[in-house]
C-alpha positions as CSV (number, residue, x, y, z in Angstrom):
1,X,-1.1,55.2,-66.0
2,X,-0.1,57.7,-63.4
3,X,-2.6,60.8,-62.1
4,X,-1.4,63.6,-60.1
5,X,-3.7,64.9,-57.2
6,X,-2.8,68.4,-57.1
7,X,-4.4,71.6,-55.7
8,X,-4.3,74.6,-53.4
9,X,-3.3,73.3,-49.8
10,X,-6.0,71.9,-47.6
11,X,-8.9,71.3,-50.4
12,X,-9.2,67.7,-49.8
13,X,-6.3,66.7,-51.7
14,X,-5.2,63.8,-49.1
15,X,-8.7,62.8,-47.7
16,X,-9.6,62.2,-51.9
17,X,-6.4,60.3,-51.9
18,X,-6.7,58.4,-48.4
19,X,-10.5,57.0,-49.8
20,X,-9.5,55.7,-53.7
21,X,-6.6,54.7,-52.3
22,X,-6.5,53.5,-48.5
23,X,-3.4,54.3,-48.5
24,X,-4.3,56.4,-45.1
25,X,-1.9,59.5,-46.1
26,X,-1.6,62.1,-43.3
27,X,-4.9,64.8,-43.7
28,X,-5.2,67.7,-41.8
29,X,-5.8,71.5,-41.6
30,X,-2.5,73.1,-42.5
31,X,-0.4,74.1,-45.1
32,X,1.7,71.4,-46.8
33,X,0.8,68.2,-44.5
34,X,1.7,66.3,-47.6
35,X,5.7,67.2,-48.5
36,X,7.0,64.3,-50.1
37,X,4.0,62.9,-52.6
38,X,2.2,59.7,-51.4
39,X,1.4,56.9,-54.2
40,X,-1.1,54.7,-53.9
41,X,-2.0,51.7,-56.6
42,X,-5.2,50.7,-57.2
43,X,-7.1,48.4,-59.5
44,X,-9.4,49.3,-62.3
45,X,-12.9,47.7,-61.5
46,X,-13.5,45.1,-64.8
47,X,-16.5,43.2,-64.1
48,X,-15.6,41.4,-67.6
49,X,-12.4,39.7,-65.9
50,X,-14.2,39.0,-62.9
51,X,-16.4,36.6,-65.2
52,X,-13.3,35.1,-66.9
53,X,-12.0,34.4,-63.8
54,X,-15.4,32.7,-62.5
55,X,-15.1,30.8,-65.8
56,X,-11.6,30.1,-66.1
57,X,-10.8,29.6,-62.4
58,X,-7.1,30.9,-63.3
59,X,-3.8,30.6,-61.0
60,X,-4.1,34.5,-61.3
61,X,-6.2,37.1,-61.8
62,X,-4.3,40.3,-62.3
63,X,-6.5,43.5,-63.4
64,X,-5.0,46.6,-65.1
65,X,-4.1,49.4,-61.9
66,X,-3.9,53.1,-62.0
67,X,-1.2,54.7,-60.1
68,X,-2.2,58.0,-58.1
69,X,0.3,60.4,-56.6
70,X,-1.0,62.9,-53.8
71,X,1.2,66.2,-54.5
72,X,2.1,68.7,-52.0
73,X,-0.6,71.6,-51.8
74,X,0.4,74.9,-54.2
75,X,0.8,78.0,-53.5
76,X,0.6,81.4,-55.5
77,X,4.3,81.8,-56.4
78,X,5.5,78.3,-56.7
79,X,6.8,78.6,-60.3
80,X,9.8,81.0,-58.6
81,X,9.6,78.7,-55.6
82,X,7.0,79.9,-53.3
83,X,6.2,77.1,-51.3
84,X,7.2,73.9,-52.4
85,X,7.2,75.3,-55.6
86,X,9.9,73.3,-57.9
87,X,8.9,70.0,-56.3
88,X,5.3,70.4,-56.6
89,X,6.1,71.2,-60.4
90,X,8.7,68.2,-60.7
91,X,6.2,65.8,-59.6
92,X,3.1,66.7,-61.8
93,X,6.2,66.6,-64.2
94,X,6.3,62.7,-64.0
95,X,2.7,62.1,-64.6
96,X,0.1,61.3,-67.5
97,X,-2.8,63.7,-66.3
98,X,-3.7,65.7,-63.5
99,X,-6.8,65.3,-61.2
100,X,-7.1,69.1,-60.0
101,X,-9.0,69.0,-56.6
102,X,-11.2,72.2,-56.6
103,X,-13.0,73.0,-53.1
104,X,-16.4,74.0,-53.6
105,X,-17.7,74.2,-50.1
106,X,-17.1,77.1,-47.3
107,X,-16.5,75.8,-44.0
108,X,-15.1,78.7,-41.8
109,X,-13.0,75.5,-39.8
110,X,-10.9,75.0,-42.5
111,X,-8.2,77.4,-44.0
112,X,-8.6,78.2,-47.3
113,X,-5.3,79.3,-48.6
114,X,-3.9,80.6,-52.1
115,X,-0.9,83.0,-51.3
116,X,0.0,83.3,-47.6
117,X,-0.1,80.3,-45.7
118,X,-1.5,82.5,-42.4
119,X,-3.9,83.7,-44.2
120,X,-7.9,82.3,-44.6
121,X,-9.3,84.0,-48.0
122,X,-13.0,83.5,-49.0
123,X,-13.8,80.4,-51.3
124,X,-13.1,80.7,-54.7
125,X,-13.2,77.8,-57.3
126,X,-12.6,79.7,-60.6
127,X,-9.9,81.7,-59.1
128,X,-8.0,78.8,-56.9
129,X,-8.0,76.8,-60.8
130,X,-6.2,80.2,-62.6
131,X,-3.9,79.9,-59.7
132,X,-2.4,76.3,-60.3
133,X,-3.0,76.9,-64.0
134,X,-0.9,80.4,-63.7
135,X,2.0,78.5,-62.0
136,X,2.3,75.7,-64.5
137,X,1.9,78.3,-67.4
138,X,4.8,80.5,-66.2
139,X,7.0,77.5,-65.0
140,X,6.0,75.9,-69.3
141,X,7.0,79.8,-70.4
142,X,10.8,79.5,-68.6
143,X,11.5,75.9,-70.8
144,X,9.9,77.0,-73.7
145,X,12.2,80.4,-73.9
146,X,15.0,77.8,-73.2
147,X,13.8,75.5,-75.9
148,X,13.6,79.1,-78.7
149,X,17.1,79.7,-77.1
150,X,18.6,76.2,-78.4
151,X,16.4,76.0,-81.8
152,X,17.4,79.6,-82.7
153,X,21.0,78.6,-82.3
154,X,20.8,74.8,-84.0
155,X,19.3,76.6,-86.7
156,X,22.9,78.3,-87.4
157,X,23.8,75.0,-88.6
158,X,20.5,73.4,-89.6
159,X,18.0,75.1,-91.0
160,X,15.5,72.5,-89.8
161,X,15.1,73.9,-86.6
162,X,13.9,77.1,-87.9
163,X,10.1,76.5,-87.9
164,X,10.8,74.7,-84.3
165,X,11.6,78.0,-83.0
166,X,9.4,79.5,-84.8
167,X,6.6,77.2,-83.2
168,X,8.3,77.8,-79.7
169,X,8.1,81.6,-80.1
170,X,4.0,81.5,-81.1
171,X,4.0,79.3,-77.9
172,X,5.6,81.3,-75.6
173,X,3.4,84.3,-76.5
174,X,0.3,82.4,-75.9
175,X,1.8,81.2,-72.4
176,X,2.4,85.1,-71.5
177,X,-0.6,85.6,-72.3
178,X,-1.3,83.8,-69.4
179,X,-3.0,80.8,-71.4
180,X,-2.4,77.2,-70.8
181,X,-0.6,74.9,-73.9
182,X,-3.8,73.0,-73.8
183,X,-5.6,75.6,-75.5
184,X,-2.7,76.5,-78.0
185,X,-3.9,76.5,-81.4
186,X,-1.5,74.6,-84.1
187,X,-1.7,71.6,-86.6
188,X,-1.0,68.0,-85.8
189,X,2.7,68.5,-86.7
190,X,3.7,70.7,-84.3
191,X,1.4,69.7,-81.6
192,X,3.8,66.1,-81.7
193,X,6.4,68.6,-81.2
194,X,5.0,69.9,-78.5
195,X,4.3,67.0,-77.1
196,X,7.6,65.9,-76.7
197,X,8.4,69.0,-75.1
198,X,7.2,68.1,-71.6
199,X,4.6,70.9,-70.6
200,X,2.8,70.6,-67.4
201,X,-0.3,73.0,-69.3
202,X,-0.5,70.6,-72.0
203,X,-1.1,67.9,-69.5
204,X,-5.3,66.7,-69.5
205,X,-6.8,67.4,-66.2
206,X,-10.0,66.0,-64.6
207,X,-11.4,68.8,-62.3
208,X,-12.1,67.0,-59.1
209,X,-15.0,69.2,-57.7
210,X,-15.1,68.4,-53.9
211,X,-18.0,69.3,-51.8
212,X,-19.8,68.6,-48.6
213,X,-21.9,66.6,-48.2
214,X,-24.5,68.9,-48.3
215,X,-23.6,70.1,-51.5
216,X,-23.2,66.6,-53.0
217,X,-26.1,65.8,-52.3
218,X,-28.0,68.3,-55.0
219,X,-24.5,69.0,-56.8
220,X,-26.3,70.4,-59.7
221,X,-27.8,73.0,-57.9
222,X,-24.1,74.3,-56.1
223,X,-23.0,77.1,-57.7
224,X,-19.7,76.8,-57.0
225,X,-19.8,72.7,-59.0
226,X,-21.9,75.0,-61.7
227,X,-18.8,77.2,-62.2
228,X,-16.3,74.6,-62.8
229,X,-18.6,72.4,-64.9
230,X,-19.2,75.6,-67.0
231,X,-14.9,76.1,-67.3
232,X,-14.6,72.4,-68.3
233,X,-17.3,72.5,-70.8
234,X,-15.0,75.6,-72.4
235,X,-11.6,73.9,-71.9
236,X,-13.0,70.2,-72.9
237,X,-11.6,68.9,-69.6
238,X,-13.4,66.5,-67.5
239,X,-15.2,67.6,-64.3
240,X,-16.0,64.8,-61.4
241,X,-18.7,65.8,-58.6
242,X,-17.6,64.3,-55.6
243,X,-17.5,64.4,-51.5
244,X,-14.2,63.1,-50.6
245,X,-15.1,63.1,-47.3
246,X,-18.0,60.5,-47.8
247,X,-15.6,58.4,-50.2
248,X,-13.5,58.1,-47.3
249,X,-16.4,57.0,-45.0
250,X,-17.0,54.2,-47.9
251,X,-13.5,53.3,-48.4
252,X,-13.7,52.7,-44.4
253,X,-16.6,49.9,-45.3
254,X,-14.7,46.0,-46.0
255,X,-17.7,44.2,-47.1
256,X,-18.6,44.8,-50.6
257,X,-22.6,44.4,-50.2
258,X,-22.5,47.0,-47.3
259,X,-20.4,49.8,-49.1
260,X,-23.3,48.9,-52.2
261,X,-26.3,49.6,-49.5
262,X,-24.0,52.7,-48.6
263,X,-24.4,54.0,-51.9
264,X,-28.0,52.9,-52.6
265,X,-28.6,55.2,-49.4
266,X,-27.0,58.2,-51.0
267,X,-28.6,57.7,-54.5
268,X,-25.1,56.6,-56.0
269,X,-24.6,54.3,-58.3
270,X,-21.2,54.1,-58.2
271,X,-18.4,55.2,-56.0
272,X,-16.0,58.4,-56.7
273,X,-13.0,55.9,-57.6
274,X,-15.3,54.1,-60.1
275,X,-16.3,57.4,-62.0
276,X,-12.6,58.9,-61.5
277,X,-11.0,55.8,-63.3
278,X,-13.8,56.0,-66.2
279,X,-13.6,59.5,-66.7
280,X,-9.4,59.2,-66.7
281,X,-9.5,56.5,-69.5
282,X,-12.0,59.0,-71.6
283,X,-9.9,62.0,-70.7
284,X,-6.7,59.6,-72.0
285,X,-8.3,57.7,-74.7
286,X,-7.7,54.4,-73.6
287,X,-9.5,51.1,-73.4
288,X,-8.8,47.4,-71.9
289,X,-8.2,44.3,-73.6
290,X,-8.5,40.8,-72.3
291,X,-6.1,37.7,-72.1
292,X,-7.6,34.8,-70.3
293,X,-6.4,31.3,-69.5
294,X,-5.9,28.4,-66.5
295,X,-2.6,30.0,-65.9
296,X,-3.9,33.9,-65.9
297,X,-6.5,36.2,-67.0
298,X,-5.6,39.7,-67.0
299,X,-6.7,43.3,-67.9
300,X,-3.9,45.4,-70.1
301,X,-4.6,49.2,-71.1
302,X,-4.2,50.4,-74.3
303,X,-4.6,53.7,-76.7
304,X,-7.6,53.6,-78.7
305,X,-6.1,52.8,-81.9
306,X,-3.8,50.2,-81.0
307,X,-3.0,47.8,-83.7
308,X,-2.8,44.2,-82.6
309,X,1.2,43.6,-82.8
310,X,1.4,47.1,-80.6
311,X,-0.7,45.7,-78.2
312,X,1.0,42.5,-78.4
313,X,4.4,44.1,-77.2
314,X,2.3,44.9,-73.9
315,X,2.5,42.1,-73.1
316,X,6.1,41.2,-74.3
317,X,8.2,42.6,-76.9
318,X,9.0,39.4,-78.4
319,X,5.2,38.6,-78.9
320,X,5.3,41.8,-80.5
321,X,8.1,40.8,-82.7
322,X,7.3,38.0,-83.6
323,X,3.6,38.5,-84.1
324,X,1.7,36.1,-86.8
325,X,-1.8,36.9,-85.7
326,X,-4.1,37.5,-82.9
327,X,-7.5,35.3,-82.4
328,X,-10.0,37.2,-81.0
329,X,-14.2,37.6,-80.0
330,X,-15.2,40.6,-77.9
331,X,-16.4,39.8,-74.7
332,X,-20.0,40.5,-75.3
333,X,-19.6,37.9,-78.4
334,X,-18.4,35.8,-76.2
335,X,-21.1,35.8,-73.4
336,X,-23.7,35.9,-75.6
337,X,-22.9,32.5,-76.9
338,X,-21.5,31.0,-73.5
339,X,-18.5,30.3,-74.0
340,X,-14.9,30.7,-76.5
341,X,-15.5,27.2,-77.7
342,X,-19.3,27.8,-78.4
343,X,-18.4,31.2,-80.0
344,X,-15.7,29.1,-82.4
345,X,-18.4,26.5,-83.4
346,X,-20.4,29.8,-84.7
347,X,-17.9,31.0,-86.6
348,X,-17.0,34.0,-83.9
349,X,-13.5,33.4,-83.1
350,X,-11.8,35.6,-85.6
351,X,-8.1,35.3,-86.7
352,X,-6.8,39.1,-87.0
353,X,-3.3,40.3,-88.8
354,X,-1.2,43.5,-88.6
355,X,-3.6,45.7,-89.2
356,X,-6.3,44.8,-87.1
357,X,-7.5,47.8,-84.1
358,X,-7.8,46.1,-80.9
359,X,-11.5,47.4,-79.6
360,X,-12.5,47.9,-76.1
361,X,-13.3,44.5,-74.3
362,X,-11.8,41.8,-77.0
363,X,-10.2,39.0,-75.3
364,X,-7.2,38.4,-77.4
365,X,-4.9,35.1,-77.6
366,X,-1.5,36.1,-79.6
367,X,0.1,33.2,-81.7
368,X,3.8,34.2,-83.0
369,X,7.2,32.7,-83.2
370,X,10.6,34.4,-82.3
């Protein structure tokens, strides 16, 4: 899974990405620090494979990661160029969702730029979110008027393509409306099509609602967090309160029980990077599965949904292929009664075919022959 960092240049972009990351990406108070986009890998906290591998004592222990990609600040105009306009766009291009970074605080010490990169203009959450959302909408609107162009004339020879354009056209009025393709109306048909059409407004987005620490600290009561909670409830995005600043202080903390008294101090229960990763895999639909063993226990994301062979072939294609069926207890079965052996004597250890749905936290062992 791959989330884009994106937002208007110098709202906390880099210092969100520096802290879940520790990557320690160049932050500072002008336009455009960050030119080529910084990646940074991280894992997904699964206190479930932290027990298998207390159990199991494996060779490896290799948890499911998240990749996150700090894109260049945007500017009004980047869909024709402004800025680093096609690059911005190309990158948020190659990922799954985007974490929009929203500023929410006014400190007169830091620019706050949305058009002219000399210029400081008053804080404004709702109106720096129609800006990246107008860029992506207008750069969508140029591909889809290609993508009418191409149907309209593969139509000449196949009539198929007809209601594609015809889809494409409905589309493109909605985008010059000014509307995102998130909010386009259409059955499940032609949203696949659109889906294949790659649309940075279609793209889910977690609206990452930085503030200072002041404003953290009674979020609820911040007007400006209150206005982009409100937009997210409309849109059914996800909205994160958070203060990259003091993530940052926490990443800074090695010792596991000290960052955990950090947070206890601030009322936290868990840190930003915890509640980003939960709130991408419910933006995304996914869940984790387990495999476990001497030689590895491991964490693999899936789609809600998954059938067993499909998430098989995460693993391998050729267990995939060659699937026969999957034995399986969720891990809550599985602690409950102590152990995988202890949960087989009960009866728990269940031996699933084709058409089983792998569910959130079943550790799975795959028998099949190639």
């Amino acid at each position: 899974m791959k989330l884009g960092i994106v937002g208007l240049p110098n709202v906390g972009k880099s210092t969100l990405f520096n802290a879940i990351t520790n990557a320690g990406a160049e932050s500072a108070n002008y336009p455009f620090c960050t030119i080529e986009p910084n990646v940074g890998v991280v894992a997904v906290p699964d206190a479930r494979l932290d027990k298998l591998a207390e159990m199991y004592e494996p060779d490896k222990k290799t948890p499911a990661v998240i990749e996150f990609v700090d894109i260049a600040g945007l500017v009004k105009g980047a869909s024709s160029g402004a800025g680093l306009g096609n690059r911005f766009l190309e990158n948020i291009r190659r990922t799954d969702a985007i974490v929009h970074v929203v500023r929410c605080f006014d400190d007169e010490n830091i620019m706050h730029v949305v058009a002219d990169a000399s210029q400081n203009v008053p804080v404004d959450p709702l109106g720096d979110i129609e800006t990246i959302d107008l860029e992506l909408v207008m750069a969508d609107l140029e591909l889809v008027n290609r993508r009418i162009e191409k149907a309209t004339k593969a139509a000449k020879g196949d009539k198929k393509f007809l209601h594609e354009a015809e889809v494409f056209r409905a589309l493109a009025s909605h985008l010059d409306a000014g509307h995102s393709a998130r909010t386009f109306a259409c059955d499940d048909e032609d949203a696949a099509l659109l889906a294949n059409a790659d649309l940075l407004s279609l793209k889910p987005v977690i609206y990452a609602a930085n503030m200072d620490e002041a404003g953290f600290a009674a979020y609820g009561e911040n007007s400006y967090y209150r206005q982009v909670a409100e937009l997210a409830a409309q849109e059914g995005a996800q909205v994160l309160p958070i203060c990259a600043k003091l993530e940052q202080d926490i990443a800074e903390l090695d010792d596991p029980e000290e960052r955990a008294m950090f947070l206890a101090d601030l009322g936290i229960e868990r840190s930003g990077l915890d509640r980003l990763i939960q709130c991408s895999y419910e933006l995304l639909g996914l869940i984790s599965f387990l495999t476990y063993g001497k030689d590895e226990c491991r964490a693999w994301t899936i789609r809600k949904g998954t059938k067993a062979p499909q998430a098989a072939g995460k693993i391998h294609s050729d267990i995939e292929r060659g699937f026969i069926r999957a034995e399986t207890i969720n891990f809550s079965e599985m602690i409950a009664c102590g152990s995988v052996a202890a949960a087989k004597e009960k009866g728990l250890l269940r031996s699933e075919g084709k058409d089983y749905v792998v569910k959130d936290g079943d550790m799975i062992y795959f028998r099949f022959n190639v």
